[in-house]
C-alpha positions in Angstrom: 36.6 27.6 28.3 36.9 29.8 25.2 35.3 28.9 22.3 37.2 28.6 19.2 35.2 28.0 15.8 36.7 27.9 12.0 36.3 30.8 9.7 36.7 30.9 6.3 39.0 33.9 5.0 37.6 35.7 1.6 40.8 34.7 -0.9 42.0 38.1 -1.4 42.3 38.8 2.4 44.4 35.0 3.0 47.5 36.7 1.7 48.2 39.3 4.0 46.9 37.5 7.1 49.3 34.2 6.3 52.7 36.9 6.1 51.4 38.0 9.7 49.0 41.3 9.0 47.1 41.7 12.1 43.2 43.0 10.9 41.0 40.9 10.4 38.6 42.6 8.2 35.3 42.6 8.4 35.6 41.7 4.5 37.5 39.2 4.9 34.8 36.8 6.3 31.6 36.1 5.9 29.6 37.9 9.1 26.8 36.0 9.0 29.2 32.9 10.4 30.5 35.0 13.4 29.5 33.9 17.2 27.0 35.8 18.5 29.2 37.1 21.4 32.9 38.5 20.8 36.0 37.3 22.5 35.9 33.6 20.6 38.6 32.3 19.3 38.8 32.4 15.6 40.8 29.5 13.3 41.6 31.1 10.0 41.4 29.4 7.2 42.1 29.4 3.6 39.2 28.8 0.7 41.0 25.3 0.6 40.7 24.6 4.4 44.5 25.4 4.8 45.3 26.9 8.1 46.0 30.4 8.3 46.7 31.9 12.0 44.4 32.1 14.9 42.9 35.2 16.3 40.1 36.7 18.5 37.0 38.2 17.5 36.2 41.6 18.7 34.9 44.5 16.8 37.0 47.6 17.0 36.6 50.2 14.0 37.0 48.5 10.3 37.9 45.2 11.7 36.2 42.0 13.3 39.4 41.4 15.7 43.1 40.7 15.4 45.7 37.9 14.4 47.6 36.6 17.4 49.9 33.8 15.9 50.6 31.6 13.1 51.5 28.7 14.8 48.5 26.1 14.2 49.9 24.6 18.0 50.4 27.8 19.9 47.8 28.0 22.6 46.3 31.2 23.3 46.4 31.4 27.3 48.4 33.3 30.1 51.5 31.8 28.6 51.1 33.3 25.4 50.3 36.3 26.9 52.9 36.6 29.4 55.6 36.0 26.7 54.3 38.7 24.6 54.3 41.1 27.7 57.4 40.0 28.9 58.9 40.7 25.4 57.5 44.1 25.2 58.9 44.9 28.5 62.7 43.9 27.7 62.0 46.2 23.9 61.5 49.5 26.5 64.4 48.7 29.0 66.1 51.4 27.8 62.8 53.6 28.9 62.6 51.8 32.7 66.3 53.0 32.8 65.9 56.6 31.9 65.1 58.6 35.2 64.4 61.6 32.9 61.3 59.9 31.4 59.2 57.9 33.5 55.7 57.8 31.6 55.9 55.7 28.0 53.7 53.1 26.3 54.9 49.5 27.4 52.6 47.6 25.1 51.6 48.9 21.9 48.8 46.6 20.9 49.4 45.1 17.3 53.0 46.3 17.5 53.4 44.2 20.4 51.4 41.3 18.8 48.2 41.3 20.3 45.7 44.2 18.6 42.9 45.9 20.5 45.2 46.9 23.9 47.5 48.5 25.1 49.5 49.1 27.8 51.4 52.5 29.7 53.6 52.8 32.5 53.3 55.7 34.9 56.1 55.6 37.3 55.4 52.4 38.5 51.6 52.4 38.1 50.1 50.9 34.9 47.3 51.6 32.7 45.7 49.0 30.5 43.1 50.3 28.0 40.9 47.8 26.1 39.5 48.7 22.9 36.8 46.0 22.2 35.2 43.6 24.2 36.6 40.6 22.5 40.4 41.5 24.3 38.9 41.8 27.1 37.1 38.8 27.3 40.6 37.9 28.1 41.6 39.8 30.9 41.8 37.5 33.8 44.8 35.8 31.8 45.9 39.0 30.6 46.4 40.8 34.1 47.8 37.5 35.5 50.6 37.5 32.9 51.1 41.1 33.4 51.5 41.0 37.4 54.0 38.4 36.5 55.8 40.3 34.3 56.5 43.2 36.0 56.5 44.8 39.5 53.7 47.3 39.9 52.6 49.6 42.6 48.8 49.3 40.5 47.1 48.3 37.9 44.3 50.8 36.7 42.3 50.1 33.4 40.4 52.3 30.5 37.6 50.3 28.7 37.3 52.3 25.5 34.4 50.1 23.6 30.7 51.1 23.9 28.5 51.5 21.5 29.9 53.7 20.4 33.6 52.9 20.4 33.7 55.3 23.8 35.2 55.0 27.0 33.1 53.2 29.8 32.5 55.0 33.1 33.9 53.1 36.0 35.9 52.6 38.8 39.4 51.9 36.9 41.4 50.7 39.6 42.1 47.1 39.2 44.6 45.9 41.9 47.8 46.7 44.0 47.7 49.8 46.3 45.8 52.5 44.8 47.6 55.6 44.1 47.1 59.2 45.2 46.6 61.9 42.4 47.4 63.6 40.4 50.8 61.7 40.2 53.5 63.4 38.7 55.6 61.7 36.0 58.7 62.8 34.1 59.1 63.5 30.6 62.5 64.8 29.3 62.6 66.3 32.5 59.3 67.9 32.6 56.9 67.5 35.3 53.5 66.5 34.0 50.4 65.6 36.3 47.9 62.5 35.6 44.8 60.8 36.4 44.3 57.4 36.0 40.9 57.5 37.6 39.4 60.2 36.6 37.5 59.4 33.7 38.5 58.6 30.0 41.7 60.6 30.1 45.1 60.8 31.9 46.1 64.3 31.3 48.4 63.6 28.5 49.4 62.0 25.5 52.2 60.1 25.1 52.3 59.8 21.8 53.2 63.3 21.3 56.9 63.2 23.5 59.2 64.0 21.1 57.3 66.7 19.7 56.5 68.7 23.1 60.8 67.9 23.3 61.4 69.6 19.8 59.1 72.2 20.7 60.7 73.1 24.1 64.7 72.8 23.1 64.2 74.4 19.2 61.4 76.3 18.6 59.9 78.6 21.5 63.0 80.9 22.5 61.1 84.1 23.3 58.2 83.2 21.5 54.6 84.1 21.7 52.9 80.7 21.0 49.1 79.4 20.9 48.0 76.4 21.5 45.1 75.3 19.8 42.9 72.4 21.1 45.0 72.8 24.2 43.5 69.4 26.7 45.8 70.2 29.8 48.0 72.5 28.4 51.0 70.2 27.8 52.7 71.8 24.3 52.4 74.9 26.3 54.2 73.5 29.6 57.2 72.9 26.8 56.7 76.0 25.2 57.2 77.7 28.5 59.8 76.0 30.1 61.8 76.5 26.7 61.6 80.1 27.1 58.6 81.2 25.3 57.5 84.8 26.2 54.0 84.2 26.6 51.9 81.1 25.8 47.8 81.0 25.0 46.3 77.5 25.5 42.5 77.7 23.9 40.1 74.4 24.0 36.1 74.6 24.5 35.8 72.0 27.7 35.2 73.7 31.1 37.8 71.2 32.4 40.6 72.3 30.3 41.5 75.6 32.5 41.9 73.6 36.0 43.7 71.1 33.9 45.8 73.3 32.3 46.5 75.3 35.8 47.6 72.1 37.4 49.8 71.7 34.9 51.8 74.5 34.8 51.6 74.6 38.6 53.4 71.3 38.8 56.2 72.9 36.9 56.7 75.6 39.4 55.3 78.5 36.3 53.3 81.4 37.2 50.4 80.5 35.4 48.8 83.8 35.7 51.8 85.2 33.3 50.0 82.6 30.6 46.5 82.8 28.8 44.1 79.9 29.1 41.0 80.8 27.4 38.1 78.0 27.5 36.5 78.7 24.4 36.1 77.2 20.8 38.9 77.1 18.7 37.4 77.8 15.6 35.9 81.3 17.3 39.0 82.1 18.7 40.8 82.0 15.3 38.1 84.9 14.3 39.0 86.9 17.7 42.9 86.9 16.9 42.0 88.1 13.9 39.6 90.9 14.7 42.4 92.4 17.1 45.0 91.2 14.7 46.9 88.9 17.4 50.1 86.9 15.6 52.2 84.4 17.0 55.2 82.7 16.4 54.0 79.5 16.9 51.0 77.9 16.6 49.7 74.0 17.7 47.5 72.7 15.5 46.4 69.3 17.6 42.3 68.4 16.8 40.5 65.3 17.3 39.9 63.8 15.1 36.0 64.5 15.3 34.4 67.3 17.1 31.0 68.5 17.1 30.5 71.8 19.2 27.0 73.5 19.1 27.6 75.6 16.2 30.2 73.1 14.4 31.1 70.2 13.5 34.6 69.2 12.6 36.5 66.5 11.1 40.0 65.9 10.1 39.7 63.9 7.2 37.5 67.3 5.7 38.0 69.9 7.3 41.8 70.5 8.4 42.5 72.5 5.3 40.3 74.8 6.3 41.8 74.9 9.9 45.6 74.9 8.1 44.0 78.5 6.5 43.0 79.8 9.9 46.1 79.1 11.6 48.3 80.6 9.2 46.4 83.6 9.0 47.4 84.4 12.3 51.2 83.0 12.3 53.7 85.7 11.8 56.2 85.5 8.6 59.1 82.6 9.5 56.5 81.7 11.9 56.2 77.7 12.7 52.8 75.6 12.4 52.7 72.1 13.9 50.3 70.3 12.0 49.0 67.2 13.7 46.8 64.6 13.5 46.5 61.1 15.0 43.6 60.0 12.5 44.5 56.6 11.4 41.6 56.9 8.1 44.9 58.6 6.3 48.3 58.5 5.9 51.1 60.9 5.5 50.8 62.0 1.9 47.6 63.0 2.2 47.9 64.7 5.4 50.7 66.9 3.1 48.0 67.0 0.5 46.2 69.1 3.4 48.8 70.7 3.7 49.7 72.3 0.7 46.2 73.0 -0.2 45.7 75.2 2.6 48.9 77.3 2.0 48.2 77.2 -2.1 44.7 78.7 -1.0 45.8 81.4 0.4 48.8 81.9 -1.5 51.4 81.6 1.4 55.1 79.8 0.5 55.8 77.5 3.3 58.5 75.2 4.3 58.6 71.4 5.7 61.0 71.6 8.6 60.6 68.6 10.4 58.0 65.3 10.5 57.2 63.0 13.7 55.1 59.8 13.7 55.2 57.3 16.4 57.8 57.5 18.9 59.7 54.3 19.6 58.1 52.6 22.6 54.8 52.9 20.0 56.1 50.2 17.9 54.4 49.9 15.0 54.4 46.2 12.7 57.6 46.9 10.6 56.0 45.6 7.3 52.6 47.4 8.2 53.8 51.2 9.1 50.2 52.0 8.2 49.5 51.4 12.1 51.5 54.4 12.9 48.8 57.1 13.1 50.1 59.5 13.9 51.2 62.5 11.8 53.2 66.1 13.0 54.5 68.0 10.7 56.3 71.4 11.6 56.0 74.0 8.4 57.6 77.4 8.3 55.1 80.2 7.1 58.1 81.9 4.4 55.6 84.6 3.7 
């Protein structure tokens, strides 16, 4: 039985929670009053004992767990579950009916209504990732609801909450038949290859769909483009198969270039025609420069944090300074995609970076287009500071 114990909400926090925003700060309450063990059920109330919602506790970046409902006599159990799933799943029908596409998010955590998972389909397999250890305190409900919900050939998972907020290594196959890999998926039409048990990763991100699509149908027409922090190649699969002359893919991790192989492999391109350089980005910014290499187009796509052996980098510092390289090597009327998916900021500031980076080095530049979540990421509609991610494609005008 899970246990459920009252907790007082700090009066300037009772607002938002009571119109339905789904954090529960971790200065909202008083910490010393929380369980010792996360996944309890937490009654929220008011400094004059009014009810407020019920939620979970489990610690996931600023917050001590999510808001599930409102309703002081909804019961949180497979029921409640299942009816969130089974809602999630008729909001993508128009997803499960496209043959074109056949990877997308099915369950986008607070969007959906319950914070700290998610949920992706992969042609019939799905992936469930858990981001604290309070959600998954509730997983034997949880994957009940969801067998019910839908038909699957598997289920595999991705615990994402060590210590240090990191995937844990595992077997992540949870039931059905398991599946043979890599299996290849559709997007738009393009092949891509994944792994659902092969560590923390899949082999691409789904959030970024409609920006590989505007890349491949409007800008790489016999252009030369590089892609920066490259994963498995996947901006440079579009950029090829949308006629680009020649794409580089650069990323430090030995994996990337097997990864990136695969990739264009599965989409029948001679990946010998294409560069694939394992090596730091930042270095390789230097190297174009030395032999004066320009592109056309150029992906700028960093985590958020990385730490190399000679440097550390972080977005919410350091991406004018990456901004500066990139357009130092991007040809006049050239094109820059700018993103981030770093949640710490929003979208002004992310232009701030922007045009700090082009003032700096005194370049005109353009704002062609802007992306954030695509729509199977739903995001709460009063609360679009959920949608992290930011893509903005500038023109280089000088």
């Amino acid at each position: 039985m899970t246990q459920t114990i009252a907790l007082q909400i700090n009066n300037q926090f009772a607002g938002p929670l009571k119109k339905g925003y789904p954090l529960i700060s971790k200065d909202a309450v008083d910490t010393r009053k929380l369980p010792s063990e996360e996944g309890a059920l937490l009654r929220l109330l008011d400094i004059h004992n009014r009810f407020i919602g019920t939620g979970y506790y489990g610690i996931q970046n600023k917050g001590i767990g999510w808001l599930l409902t409102t309703d002081a006599d909804e019961e949180i159990d497979k029921t409640f579950f299942a009816k969130k799933i089974k809602k999630a799943v008729q909001n993508r029908e128009l997803f499960f009916n496209n043959p074109n596409t056949t990877a997308f998010r099915v369950f986008n955590g607070e969007g959906d209504g319950i914070g700290g998972m998610t949920i992706d389909f992969f042609d019939g397999y799905y992936m469930v990732s858990w981001y604290s250890a309070g959600i998954y305190s509730f997983k034997v409900a949880i994957y009940e609801a969801l067998s019910e919900s839908v038909n699957f050939k598997a289920i595999y998972e991705k615990k994402r909450f060590d210590s240090k907020g990191q995937y844990i290594e595992q077997d992540d196959f949870v039931m059905g038949t398991p599946g043979e890999f890599p299996l290849i998926v559709k997007e738009n039409g393009m092949n891509y290859a994944v792994h659902l048990n092969d560590g923390a990763m899949t082999g691409i991100f789904l959030d970024q769909r409609e920006v590989r699509l505007a890349i491949r149908d409007r800008y790489s027409k016999a252009k030369t483009v590089l892609n920066t922090f490259s994963y498995t190649g996947a901006f440079s699969v579009a950029a090829s198969l949308g006629g680009a002359t020649k794409t580089t893919s650069v990323d430090v991790a030995k994996r990337s270039l097997a990864k990136t192989i695969e990739q264009f492999s599965v989409n029948h391109i001679d990946y010998e025609a294409q560069d694939i350089k394992v090596m730091d980005v930042f270095h390789y910014f230097k190297y174009a420069q030395r032999h004066q290499l320009k592109f056309d187009l150029v992906v700028l796509d960093p985590p958020s944090f990385a730490r190399t052996k000679q440097i550390t980098f972080s977005t919410a510092k350091d991406y004018p300074k990456l901004l500066k390289d990139a357009i130092a090597i991007t040809e006049k009327n050239g094109i820059i995609v700018a993103s981030t998916n770093n949640a710490s900021f929003g979208m002004k500031k992310f232009k701030g970076f922007i045009d700090q980076a082009f003032k700096e080095t005194n370049i005109r530049y353009k704002i062609v287009e802007e992306y954030g979540l695509p729509k199977d990421f739903r995001v709460p509609r009063e609360h679009p500071e959920f949608n992290y991610l930011k893509v903005v494609f500038i023109q280089k005008l000088n």
